[in-house]
N, C-alpha and C positions, 0 to 999 in steps of 0.2 A: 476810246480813251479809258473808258472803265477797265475798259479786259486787261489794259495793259497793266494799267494800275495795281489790279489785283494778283497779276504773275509780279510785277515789282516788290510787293509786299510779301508773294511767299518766299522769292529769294531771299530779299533780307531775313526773316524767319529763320529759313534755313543754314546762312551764316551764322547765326547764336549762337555763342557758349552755353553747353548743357552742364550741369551740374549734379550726374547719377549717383543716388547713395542707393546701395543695396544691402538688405538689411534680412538677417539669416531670423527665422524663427525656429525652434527648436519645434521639432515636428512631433515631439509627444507630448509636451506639457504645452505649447502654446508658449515658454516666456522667448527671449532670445536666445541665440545659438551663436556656439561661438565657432564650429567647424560644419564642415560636410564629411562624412567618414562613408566610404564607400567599403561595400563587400558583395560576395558572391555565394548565391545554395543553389543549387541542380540545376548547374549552367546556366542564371541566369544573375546578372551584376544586377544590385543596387545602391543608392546614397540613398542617405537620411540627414536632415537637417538638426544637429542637437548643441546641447551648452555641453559644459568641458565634465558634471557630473553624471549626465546620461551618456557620452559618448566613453565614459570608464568605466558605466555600470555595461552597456556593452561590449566594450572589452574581456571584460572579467568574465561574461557571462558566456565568450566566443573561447578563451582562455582553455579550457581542459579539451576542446578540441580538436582547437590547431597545435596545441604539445604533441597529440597523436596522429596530428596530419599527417599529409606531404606537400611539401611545396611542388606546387607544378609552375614552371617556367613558363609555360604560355600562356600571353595575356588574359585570355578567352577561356574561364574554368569549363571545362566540360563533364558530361558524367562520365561512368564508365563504360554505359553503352555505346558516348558518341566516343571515347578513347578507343572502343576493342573494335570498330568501324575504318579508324583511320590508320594509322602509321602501325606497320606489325612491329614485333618484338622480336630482338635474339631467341628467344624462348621458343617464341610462337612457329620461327623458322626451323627448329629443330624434327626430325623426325617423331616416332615414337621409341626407336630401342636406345636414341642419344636423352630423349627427354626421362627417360629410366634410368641412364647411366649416368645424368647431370642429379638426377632429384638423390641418387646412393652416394652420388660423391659430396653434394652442398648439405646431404642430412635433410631432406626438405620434403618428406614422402608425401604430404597431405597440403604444401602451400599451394596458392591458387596462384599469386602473386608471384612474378619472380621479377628481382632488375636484371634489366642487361647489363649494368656494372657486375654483377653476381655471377650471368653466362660469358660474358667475356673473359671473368678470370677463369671459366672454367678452360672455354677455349684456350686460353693462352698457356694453363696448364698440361697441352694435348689429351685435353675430350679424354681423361683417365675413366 
């Protein structure tokens, strides 16, 4: 009769209304936070817990950066080495006497970089 008693009691238990307050501490000063602001450096994502003047002093301080970023569309920042590993480039498909005659026509003699927005038009110009 005990035993039953005591699975009776954790049901009920378990039917309770819980009442969860979750409460952000700002992760540099200790006081409260009023967001979670996620970002990402050499592929790897983080959040951080902060109030609304730390998560602008980070901002500000990410600011001259990403001006000179690039957006990358895939959710998953990667570096450059796990980029030049995966998916090739218009670029990359080129031979060498096309990628001599793309770098004289785009003006590009010393870039490392190139978009495939940039060798497509070359293409679509007939590979002049």
């Amino acid at each position: 009769m005990r035993v039953l008693y005591r699975s009776q009691e954790l049901a009920y238990d378990w039917l309770m209304a819980q009442n969860v307050i979750v409460q952000l501490t700002d992760d540099i000063d200790g006081g409260e936070a009023n967001e979670t602001v996620a970002f990402a450096l050499n592929g790897k994502g983080y959040e951080i817990d902060l109030n609304s003047v730390n998560a602008n002093k980070l901002r500000e301080a990410f600011a001259p950066f990403i001006e000179k970023a690039r957006v990358v569309t895939d959710s998953s920042p990667k570096s450059r080495s796990q980029r030049a590993s995966g998916t090739p480039t218009l670029f990359s498909g080129l031979d060498a006497e096309e990628k001599s005659r793309f770098r004289k026509w785009a003006e590009m003699p010393t870039a490392r970089r190139v978009s495939d927005a940039k060798v497509q038009s070359w293409i679509d110009a007939g590979k002049p």
